[in-house]
N, CA, C and O atoms as a CHARMM CRD file, in Angstrom:
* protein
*
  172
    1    1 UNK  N     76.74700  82.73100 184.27500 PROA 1      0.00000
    2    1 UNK  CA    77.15200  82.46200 185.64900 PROA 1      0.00000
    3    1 UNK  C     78.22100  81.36100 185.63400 PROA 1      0.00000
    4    1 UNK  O     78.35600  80.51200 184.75200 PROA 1      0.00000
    5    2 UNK  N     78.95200  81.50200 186.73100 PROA 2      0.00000
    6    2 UNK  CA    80.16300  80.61600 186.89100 PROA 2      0.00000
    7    2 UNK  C     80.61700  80.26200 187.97800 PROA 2      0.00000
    8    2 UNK  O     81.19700  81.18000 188.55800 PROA 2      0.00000
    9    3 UNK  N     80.59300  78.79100 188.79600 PROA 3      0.00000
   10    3 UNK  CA    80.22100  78.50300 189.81500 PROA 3      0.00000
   11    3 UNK  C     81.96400  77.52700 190.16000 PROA 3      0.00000
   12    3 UNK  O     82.43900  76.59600 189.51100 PROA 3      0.00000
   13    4 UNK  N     82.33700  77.99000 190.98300 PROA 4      0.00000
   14    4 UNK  CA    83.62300  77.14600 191.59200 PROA 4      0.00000
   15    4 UNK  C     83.36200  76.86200 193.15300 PROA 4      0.00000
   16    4 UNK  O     82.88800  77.55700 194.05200 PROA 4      0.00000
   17    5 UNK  N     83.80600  75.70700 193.10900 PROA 5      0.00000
   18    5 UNK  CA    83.87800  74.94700 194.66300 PROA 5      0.00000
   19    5 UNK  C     85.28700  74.62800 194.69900 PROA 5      0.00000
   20    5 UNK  O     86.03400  74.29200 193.78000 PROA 5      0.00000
   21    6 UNK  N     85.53200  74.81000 196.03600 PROA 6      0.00000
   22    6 UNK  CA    87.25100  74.36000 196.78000 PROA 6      0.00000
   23    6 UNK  C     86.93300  73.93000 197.82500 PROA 6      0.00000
   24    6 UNK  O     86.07700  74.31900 198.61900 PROA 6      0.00000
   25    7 UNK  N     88.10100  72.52700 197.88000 PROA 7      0.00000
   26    7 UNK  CA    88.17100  72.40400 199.47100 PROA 7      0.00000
   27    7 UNK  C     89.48300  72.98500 200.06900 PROA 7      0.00000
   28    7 UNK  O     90.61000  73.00300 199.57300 PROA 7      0.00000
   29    8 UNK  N     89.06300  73.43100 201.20900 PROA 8      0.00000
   30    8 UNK  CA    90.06800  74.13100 201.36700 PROA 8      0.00000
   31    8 UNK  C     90.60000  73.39900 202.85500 PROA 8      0.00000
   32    8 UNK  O     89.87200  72.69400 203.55300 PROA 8      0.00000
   33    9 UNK  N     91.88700  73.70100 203.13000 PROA 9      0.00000
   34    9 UNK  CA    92.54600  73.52000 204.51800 PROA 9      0.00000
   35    9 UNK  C     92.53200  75.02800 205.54700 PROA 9      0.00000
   36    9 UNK  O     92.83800  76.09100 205.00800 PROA 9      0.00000
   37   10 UNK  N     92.25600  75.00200 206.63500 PROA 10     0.00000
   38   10 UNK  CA    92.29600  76.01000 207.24000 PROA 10     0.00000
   39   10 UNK  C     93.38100  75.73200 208.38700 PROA 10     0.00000
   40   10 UNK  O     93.60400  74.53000 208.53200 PROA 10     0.00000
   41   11 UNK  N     93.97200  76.42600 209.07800 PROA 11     0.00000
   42   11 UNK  CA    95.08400  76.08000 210.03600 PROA 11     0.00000
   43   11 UNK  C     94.44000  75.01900 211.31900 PROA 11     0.00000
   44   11 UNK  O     95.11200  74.29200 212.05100 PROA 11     0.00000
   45   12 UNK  N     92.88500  75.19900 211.32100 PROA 12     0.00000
   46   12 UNK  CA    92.49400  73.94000 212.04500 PROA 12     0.00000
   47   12 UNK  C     91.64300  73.08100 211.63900 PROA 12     0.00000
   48   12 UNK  O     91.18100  72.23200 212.40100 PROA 12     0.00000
   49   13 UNK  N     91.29300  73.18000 210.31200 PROA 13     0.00000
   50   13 UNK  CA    90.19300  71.81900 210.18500 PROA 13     0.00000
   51   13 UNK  C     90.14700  71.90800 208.36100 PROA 13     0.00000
   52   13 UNK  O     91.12800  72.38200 207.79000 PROA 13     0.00000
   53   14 UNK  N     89.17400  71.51000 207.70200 PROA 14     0.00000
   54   14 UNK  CA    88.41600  71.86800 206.79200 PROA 14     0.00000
   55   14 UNK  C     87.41200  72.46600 206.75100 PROA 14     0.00000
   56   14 UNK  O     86.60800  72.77600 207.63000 PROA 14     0.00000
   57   15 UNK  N     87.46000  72.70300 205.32400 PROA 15     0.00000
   58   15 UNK  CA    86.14500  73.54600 204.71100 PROA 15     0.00000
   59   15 UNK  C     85.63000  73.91700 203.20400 PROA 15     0.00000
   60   15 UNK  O     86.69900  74.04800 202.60800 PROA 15     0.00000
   61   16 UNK  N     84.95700  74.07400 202.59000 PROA 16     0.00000
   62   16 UNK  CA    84.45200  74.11600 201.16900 PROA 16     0.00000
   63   16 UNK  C     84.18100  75.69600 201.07000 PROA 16     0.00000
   64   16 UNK  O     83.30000  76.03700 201.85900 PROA 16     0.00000
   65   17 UNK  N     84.65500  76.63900 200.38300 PROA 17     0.00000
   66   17 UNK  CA    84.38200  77.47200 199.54000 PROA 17     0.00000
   67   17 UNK  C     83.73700  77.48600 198.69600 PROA 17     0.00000
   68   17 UNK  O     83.75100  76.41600 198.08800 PROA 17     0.00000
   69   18 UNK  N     82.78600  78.59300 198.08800 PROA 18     0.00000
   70   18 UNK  CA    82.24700  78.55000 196.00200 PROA 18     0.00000
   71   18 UNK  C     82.14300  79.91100 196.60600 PROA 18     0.00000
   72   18 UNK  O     81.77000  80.46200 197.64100 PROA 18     0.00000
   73   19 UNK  N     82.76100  80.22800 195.20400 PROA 19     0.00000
   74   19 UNK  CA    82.23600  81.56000 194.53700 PROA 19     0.00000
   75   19 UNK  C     81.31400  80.96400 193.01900 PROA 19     0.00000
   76   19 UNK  O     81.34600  80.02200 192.22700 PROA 19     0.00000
   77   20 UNK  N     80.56300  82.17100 193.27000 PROA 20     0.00000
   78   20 UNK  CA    79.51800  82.40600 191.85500 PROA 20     0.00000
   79   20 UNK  C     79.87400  83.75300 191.43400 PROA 20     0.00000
   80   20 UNK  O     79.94900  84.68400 192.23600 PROA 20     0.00000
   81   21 UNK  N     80.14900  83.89600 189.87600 PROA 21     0.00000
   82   21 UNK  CA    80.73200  84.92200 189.23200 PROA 21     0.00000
   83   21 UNK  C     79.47400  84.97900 188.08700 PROA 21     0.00000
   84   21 UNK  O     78.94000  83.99100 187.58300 PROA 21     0.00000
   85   22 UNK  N     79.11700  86.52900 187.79100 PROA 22     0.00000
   86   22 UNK  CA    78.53900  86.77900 186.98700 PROA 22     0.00000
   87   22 UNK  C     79.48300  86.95500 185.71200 PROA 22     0.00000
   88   22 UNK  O     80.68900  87.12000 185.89300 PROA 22     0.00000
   89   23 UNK  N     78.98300  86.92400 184.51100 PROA 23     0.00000
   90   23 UNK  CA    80.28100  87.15500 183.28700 PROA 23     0.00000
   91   23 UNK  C     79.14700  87.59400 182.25400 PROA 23     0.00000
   92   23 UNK  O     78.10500  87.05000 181.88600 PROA 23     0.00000
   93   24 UNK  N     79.90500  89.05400 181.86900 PROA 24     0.00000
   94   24 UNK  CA    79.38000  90.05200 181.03700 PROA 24     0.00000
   95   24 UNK  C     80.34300  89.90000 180.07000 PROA 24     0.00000
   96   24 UNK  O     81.45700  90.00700 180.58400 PROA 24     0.00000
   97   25 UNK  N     80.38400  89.71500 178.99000 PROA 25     0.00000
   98   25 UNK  CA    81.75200  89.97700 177.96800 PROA 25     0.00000
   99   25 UNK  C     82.96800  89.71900 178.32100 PROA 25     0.00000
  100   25 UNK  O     83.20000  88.51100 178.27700 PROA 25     0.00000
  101   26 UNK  N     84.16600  90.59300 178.77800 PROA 26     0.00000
  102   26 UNK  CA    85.44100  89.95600 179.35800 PROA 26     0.00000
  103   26 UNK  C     85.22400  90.48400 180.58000 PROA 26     0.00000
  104   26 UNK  O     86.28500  90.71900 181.15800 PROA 26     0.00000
  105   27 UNK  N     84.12400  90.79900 181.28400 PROA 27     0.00000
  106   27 UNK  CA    84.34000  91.21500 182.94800 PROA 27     0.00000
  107   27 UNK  C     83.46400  89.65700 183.87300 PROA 27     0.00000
  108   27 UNK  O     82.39700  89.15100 183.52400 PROA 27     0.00000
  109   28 UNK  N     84.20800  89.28600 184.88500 PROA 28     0.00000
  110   28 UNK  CA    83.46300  88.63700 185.64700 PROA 28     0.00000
  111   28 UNK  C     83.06200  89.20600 187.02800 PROA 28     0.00000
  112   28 UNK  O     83.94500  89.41700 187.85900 PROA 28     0.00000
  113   29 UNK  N     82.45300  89.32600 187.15700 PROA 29     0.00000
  114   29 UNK  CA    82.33800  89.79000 189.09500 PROA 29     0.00000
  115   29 UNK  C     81.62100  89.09300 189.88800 PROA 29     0.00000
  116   29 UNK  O     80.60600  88.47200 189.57100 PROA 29     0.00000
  117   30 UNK  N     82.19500  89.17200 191.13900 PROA 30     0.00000
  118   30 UNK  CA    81.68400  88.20400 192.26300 PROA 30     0.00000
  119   30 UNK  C     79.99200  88.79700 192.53000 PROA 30     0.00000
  120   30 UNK  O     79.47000  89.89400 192.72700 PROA 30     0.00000
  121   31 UNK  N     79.53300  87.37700 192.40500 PROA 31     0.00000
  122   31 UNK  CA    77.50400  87.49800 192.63900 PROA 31     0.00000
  123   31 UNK  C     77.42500  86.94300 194.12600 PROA 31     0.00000
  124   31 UNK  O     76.67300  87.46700 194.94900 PROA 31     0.00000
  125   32 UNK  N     78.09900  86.04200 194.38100 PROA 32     0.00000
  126   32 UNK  CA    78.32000  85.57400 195.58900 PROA 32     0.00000
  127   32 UNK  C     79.47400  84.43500 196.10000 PROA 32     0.00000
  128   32 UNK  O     79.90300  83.61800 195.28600 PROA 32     0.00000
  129   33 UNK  N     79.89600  84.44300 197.36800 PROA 33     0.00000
  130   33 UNK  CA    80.74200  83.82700 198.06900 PROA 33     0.00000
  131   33 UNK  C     79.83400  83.10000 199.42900 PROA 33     0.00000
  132   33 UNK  O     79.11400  83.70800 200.22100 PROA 33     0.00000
  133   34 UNK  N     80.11300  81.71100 199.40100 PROA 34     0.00000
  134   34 UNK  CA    79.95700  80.81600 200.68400 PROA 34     0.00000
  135   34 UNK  C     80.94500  80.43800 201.03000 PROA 34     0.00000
  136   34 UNK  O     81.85100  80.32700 200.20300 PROA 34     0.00000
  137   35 UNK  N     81.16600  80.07300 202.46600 PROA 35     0.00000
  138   35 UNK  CA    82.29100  79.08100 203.35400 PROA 35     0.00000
  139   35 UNK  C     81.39900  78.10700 204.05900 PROA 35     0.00000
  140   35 UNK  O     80.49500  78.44400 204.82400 PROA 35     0.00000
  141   36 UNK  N     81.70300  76.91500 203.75800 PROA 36     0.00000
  142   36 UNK  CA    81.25800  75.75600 204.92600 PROA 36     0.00000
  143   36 UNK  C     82.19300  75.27800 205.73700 PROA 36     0.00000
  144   36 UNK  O     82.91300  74.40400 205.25500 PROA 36     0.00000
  145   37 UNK  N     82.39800  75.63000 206.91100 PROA 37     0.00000
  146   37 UNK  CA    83.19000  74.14400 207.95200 PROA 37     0.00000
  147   37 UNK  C     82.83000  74.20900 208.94500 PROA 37     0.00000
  148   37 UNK  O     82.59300  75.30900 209.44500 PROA 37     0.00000
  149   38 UNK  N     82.58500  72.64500 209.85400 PROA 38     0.00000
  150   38 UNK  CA    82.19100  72.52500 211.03800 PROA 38     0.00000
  151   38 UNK  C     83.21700  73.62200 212.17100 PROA 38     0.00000
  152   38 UNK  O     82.88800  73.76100 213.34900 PROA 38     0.00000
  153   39 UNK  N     84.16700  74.15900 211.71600 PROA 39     0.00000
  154   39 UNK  CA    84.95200  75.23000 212.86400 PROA 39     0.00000
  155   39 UNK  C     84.24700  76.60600 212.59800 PROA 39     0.00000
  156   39 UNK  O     84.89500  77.62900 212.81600 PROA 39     0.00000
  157   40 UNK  N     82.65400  76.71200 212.03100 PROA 40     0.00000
  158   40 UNK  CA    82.58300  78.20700 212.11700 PROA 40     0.00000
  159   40 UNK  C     81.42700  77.85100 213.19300 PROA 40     0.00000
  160   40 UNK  O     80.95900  78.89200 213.65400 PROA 40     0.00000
  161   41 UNK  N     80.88400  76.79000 213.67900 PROA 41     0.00000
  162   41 UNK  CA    79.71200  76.14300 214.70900 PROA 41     0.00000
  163   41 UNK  C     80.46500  76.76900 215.93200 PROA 41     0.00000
  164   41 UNK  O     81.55900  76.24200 216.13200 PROA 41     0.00000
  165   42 UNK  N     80.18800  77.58500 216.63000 PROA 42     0.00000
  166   42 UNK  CA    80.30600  78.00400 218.15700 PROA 42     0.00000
  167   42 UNK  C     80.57400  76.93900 219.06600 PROA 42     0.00000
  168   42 UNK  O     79.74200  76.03300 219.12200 PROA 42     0.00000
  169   43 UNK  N     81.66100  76.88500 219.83900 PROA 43     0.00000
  170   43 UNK  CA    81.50700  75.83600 220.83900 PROA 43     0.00000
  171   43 UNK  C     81.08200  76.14600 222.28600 PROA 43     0.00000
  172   43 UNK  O     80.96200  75.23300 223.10400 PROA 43     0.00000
């Protein structure tokens, strides 16, 4: 498994990304994707 975090800029705020990648030999594939930022909270 292989775990990356970003912060990222969005056109209005911030936010943190990770993907988690599984890795078989030379293939990786996405196991999962999160987004955190206070602009996905409903106003």
């Amino acid at each position: 498994m292989v775990s990356l975090a970003y912060e990222v800029e969005f056109s209005e705020g911030k936010g943190t990304e990770q993907f988690v990648f599984t890795v078989t030999g030379d293939k990786a594939l996405l196991f999962n994707y999160n987004v955190n930022s206070p602009l996905l909270i409903t106003k």
